[in-house]
PyMOL CGO cylinders between C-alpha atoms (Angstrom):
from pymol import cmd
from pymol.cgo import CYLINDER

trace = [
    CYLINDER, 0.00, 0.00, 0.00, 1.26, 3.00, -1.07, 0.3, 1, 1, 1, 1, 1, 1,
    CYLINDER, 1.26, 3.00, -1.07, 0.69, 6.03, 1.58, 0.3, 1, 1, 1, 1, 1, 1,
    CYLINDER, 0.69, 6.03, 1.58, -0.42, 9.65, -0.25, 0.3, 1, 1, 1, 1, 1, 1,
    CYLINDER, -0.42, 9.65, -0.25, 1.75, 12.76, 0.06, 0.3, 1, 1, 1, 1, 1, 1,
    CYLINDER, 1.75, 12.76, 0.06, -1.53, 14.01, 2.52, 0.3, 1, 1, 1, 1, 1, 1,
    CYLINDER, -1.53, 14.01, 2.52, -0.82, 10.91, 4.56, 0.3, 1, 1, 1, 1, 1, 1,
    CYLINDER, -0.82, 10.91, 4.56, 2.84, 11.20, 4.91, 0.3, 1, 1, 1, 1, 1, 1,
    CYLINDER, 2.84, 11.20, 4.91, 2.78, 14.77, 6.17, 0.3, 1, 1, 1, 1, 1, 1,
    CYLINDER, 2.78, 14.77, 6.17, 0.20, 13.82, 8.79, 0.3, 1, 1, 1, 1, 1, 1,
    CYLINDER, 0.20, 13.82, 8.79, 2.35, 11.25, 10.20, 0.3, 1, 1, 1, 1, 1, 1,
    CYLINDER, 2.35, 11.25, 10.20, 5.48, 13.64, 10.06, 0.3, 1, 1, 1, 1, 1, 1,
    CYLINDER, 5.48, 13.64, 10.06, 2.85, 16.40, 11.90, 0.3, 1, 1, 1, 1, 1, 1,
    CYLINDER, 2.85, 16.40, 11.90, 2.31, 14.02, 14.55, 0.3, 1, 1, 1, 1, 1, 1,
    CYLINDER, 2.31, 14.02, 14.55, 6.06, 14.96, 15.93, 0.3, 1, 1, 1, 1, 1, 1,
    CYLINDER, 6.06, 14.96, 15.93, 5.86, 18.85, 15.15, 0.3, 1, 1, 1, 1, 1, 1,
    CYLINDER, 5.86, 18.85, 15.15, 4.95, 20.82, 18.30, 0.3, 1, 1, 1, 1, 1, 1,
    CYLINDER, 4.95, 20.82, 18.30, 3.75, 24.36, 17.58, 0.3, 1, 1, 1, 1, 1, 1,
    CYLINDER, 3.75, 24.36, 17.58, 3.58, 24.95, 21.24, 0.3, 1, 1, 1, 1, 1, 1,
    CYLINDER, 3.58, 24.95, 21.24, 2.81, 23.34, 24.66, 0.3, 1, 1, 1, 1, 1, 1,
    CYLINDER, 2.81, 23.34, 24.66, -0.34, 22.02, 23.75, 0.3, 1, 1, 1, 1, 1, 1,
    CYLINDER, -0.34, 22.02, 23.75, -0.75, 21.66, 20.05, 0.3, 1, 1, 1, 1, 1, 1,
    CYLINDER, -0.75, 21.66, 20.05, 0.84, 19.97, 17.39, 0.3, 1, 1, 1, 1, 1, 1,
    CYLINDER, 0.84, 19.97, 17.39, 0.74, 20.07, 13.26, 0.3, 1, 1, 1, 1, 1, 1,
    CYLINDER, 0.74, 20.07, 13.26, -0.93, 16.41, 13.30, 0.3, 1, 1, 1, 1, 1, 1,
    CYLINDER, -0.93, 16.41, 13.30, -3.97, 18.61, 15.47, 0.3, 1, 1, 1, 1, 1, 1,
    CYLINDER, -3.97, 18.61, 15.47, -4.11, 21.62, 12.94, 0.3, 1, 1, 1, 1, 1, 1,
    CYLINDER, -4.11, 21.62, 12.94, -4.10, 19.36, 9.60, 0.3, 1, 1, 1, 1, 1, 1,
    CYLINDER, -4.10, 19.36, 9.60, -5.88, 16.75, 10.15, 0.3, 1, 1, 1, 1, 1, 1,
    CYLINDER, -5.88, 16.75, 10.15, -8.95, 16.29, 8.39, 0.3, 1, 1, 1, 1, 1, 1,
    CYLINDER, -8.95, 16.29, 8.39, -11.32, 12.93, 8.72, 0.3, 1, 1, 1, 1, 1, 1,
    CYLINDER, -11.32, 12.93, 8.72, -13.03, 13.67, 5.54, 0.3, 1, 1, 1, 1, 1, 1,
    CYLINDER, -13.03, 13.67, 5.54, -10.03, 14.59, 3.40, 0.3, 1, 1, 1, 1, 1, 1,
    CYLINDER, -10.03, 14.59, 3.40, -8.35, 11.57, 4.07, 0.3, 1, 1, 1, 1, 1, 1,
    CYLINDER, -8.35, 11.57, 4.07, -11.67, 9.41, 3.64, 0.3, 1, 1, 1, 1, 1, 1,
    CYLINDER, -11.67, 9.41, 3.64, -12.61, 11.19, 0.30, 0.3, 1, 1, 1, 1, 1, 1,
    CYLINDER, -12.61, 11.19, 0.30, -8.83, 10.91, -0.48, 0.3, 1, 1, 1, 1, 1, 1,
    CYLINDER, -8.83, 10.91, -0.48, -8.33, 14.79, -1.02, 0.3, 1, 1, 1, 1, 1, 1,
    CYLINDER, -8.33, 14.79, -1.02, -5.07, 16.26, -0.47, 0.3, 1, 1, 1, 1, 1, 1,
    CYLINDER, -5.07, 16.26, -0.47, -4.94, 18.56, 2.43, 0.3, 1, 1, 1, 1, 1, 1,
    CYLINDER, -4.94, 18.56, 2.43, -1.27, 19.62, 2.77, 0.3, 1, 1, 1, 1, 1, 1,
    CYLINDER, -1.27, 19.62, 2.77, -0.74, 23.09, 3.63, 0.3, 1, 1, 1, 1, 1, 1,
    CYLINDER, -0.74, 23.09, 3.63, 1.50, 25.74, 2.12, 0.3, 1, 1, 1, 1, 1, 1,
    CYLINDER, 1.50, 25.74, 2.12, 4.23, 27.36, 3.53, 0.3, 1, 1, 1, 1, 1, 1,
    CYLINDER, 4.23, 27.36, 3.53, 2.10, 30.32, 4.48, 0.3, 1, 1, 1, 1, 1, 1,
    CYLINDER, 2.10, 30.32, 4.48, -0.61, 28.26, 5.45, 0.3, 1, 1, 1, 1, 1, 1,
    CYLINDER, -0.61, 28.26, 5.45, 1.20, 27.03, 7.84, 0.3, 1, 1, 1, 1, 1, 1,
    CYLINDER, 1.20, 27.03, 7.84, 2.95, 29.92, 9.07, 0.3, 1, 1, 1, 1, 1, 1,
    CYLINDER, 2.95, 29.92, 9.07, -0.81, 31.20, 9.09, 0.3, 1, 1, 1, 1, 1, 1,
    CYLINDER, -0.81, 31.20, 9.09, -2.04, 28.47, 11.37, 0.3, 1, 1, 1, 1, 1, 1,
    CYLINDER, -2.04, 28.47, 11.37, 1.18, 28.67, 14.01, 0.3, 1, 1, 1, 1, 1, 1,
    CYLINDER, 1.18, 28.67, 14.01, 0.07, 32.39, 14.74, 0.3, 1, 1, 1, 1, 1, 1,
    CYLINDER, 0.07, 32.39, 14.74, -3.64, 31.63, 14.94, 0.3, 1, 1, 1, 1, 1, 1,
    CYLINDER, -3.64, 31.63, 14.94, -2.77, 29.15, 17.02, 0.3, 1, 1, 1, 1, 1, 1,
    CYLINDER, -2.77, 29.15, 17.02, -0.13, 30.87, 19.34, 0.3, 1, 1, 1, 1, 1, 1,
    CYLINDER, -0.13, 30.87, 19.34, -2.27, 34.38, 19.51, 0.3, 1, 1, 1, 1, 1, 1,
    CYLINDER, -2.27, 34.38, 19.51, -5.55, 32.80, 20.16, 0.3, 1, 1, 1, 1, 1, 1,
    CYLINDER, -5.55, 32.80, 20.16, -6.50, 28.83, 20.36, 0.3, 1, 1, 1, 1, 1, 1,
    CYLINDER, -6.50, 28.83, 20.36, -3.19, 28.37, 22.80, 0.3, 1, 1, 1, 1, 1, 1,
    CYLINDER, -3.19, 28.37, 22.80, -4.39, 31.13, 25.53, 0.3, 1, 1, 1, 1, 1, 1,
    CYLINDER, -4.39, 31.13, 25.53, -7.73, 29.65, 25.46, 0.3, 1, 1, 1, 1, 1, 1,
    CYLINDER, -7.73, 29.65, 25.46, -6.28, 26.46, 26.25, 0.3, 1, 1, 1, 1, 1, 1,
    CYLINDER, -6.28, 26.46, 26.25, -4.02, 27.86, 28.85, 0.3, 1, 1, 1, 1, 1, 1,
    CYLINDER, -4.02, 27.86, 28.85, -6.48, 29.94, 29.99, 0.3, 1, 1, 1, 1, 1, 1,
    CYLINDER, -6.48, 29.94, 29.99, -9.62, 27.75, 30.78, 0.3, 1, 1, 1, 1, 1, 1,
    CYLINDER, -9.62, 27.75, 30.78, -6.97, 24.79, 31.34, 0.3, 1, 1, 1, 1, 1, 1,
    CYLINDER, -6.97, 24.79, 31.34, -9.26, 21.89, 29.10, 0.3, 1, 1, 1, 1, 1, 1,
    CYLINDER, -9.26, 21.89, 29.10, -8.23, 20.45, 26.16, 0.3, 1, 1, 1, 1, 1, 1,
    CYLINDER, -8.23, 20.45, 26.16, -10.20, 22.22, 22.66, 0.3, 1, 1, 1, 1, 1, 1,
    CYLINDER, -10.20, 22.22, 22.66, -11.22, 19.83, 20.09, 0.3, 1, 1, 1, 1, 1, 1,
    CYLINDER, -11.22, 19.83, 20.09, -10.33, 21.96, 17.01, 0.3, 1, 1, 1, 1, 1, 1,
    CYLINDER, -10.33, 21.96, 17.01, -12.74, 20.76, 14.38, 0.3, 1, 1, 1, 1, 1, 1,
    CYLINDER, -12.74, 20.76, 14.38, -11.02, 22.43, 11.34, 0.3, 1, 1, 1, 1, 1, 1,
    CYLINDER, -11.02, 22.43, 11.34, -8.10, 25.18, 10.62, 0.3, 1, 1, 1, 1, 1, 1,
    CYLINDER, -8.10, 25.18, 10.62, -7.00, 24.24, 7.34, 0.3, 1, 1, 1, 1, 1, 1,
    CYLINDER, -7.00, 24.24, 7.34, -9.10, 23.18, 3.93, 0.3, 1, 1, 1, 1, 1, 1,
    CYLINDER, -9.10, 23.18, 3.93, -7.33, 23.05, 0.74, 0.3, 1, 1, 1, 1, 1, 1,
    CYLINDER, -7.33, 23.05, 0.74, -9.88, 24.24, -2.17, 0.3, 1, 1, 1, 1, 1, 1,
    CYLINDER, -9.88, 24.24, -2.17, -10.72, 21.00, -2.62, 0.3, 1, 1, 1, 1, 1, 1,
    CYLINDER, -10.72, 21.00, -2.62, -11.49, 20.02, 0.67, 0.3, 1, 1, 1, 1, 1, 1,
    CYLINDER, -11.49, 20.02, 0.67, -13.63, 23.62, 1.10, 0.3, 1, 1, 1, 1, 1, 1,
    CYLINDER, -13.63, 23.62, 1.10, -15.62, 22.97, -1.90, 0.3, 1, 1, 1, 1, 1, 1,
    CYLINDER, -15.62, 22.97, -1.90, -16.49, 19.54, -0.65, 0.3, 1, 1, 1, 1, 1, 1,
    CYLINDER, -16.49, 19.54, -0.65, -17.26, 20.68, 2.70, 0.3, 1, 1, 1, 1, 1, 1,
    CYLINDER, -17.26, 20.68, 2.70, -19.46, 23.70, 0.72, 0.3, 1, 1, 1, 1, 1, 1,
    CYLINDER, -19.46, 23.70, 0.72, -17.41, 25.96, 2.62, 0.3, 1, 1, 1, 1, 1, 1,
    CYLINDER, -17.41, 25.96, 2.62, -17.61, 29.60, 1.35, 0.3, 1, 1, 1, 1, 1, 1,
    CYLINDER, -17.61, 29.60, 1.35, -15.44, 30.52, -1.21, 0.3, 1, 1, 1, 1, 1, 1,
    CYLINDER, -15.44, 30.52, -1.21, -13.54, 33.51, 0.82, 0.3, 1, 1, 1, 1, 1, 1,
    CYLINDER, -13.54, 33.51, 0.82, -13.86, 31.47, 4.09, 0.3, 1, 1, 1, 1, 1, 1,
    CYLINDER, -13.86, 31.47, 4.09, -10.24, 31.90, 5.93, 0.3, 1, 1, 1, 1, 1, 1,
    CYLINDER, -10.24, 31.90, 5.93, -9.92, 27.65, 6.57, 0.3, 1, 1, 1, 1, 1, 1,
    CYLINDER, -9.92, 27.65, 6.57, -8.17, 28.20, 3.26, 0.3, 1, 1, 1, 1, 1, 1,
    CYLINDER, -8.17, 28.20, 3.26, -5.75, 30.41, 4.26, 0.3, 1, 1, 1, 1, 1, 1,
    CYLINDER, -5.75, 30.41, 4.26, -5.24, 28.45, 7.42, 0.3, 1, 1, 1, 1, 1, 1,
    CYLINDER, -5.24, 28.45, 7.42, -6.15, 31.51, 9.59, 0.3, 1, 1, 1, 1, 1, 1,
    CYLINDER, -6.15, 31.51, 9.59, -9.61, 30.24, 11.34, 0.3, 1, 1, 1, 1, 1, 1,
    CYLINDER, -9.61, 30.24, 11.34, -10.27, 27.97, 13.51, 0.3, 1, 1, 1, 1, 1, 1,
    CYLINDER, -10.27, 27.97, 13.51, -13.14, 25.85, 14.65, 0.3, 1, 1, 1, 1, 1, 1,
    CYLINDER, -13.14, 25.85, 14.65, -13.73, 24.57, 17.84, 0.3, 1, 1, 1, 1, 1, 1,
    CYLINDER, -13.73, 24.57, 17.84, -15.24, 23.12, 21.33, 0.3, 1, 1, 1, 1, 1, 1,
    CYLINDER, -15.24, 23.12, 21.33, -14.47, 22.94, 24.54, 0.3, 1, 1, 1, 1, 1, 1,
    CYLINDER, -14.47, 22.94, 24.54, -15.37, 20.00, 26.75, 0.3, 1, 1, 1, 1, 1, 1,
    CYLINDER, -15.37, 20.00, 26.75, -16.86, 21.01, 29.98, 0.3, 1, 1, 1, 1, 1, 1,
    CYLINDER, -16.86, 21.01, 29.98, -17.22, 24.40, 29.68, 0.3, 1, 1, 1, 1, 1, 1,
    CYLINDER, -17.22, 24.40, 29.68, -20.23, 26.91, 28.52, 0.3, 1, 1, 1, 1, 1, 1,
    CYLINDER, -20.23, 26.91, 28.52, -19.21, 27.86, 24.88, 0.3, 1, 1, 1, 1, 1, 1,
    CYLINDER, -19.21, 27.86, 24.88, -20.76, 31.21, 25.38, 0.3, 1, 1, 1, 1, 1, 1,
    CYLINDER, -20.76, 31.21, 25.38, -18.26, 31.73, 28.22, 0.3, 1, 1, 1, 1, 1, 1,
    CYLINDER, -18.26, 31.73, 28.22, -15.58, 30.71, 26.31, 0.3, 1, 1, 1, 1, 1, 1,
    CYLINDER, -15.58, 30.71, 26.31, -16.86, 33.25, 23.25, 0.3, 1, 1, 1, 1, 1, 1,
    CYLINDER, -16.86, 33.25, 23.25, -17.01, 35.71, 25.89, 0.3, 1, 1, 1, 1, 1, 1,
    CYLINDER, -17.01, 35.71, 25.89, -13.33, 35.44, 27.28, 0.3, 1, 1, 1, 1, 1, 1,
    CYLINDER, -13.33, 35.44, 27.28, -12.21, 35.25, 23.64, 0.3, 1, 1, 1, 1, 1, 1,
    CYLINDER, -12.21, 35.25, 23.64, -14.23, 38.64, 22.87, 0.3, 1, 1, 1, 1, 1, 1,
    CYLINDER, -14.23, 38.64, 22.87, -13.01, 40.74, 25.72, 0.3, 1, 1, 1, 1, 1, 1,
    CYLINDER, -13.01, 40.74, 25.72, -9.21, 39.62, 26.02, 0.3, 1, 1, 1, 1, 1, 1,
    CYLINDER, -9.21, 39.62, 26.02, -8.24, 38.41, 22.80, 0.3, 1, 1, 1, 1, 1, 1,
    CYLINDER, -8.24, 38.41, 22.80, -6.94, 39.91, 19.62, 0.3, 1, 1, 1, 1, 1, 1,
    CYLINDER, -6.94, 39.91, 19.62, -9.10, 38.31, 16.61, 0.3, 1, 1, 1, 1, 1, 1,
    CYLINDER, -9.10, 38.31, 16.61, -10.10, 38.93, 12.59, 0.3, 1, 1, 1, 1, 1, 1,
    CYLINDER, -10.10, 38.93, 12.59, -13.50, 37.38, 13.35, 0.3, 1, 1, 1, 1, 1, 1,
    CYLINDER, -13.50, 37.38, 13.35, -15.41, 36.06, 15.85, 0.3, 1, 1, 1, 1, 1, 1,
    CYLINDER, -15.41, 36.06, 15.85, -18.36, 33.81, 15.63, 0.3, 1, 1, 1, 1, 1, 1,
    CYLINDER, -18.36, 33.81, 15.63, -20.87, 31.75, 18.23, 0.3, 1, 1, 1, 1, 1, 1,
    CYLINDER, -20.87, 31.75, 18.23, -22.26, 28.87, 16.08, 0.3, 1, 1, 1, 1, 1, 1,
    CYLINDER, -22.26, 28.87, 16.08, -24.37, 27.37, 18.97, 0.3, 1, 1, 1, 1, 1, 1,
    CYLINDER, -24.37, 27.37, 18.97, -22.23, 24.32, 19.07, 0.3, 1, 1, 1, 1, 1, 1,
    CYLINDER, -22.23, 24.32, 19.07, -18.86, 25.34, 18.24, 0.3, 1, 1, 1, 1, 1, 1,
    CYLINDER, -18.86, 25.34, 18.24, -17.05, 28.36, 18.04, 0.3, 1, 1, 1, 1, 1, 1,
    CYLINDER, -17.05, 28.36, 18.04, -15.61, 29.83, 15.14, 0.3, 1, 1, 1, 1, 1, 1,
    CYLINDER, -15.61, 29.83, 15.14, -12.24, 32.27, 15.45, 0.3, 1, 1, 1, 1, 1, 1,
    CYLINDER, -12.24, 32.27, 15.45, -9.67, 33.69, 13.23, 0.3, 1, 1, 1, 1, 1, 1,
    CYLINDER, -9.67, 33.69, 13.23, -6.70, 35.98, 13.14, 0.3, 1, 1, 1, 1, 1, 1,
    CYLINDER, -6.70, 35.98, 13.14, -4.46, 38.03, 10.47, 0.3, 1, 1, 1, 1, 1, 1,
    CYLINDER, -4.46, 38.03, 10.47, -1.50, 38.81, 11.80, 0.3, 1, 1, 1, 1, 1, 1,
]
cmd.load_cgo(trace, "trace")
């Protein structure tokens, strides 16, 4: 069985901290690219995209509420957005927003914490997840 250049990075990501509690294998992975066999694998600047996002914003949350977030998606490659039917400006494609939960906690307190002490591009309460992202 031959493994797909998607499927090698992952298991390369798996090693690749970004900080105390997050690595690349957390950021990139994506269930439904690998099942529809769509190539995920970020950019350069995709990546360098997602480290920020994830240093100025999903890492203080973590820190901050001390729970593990489940991030649901940061990065979609075109393909992977259209198949989602993501919007075609949506940041996921640029690696710079992030969806998420929290076990445990009230979203709406966590969207709250992330509104008044946070820096942020866009901020959204989805009812069951939270959407964030961040330009640098």
């Amino acid at each position: 069985m031959t493994l797909s250049r998607y499927q090698l990075y992952l298991i390369n990501a798996k090693k690749q901290k970004i900080t105390e509690n997050f690595t690349m294998f957390e950021v990139f992975n994506s269930e439904t690219a690998l099942s529809k066999g769509i190539d995920n694998t970020p950019t350069i600047q995709v990546t360098a995209n997602a480290i920020e996002l994830i240093k100025n914003v999903l890492q203080p949350i973590r820190s901050h509420f001390k729970t593990p977030l489940k991030v649901n998606c940061i990065y979609r490659s075109p393909e992977l957005n259209k198949e989602v039917k993501g919007a075609s400006n949506s940041q996921h494609l640029t690696g710079q927003a992030a969806d998420f939960v929290i076990s445990g906690i009230n979203l709406f307190e966590v969207f709250d914490w992330i509104k008044h002490n946070l820096n942020f591009d866009q901020l959204i309460f989805e009812q069951t997840w939270i959407h964030v992202s961040y330009k640098k």
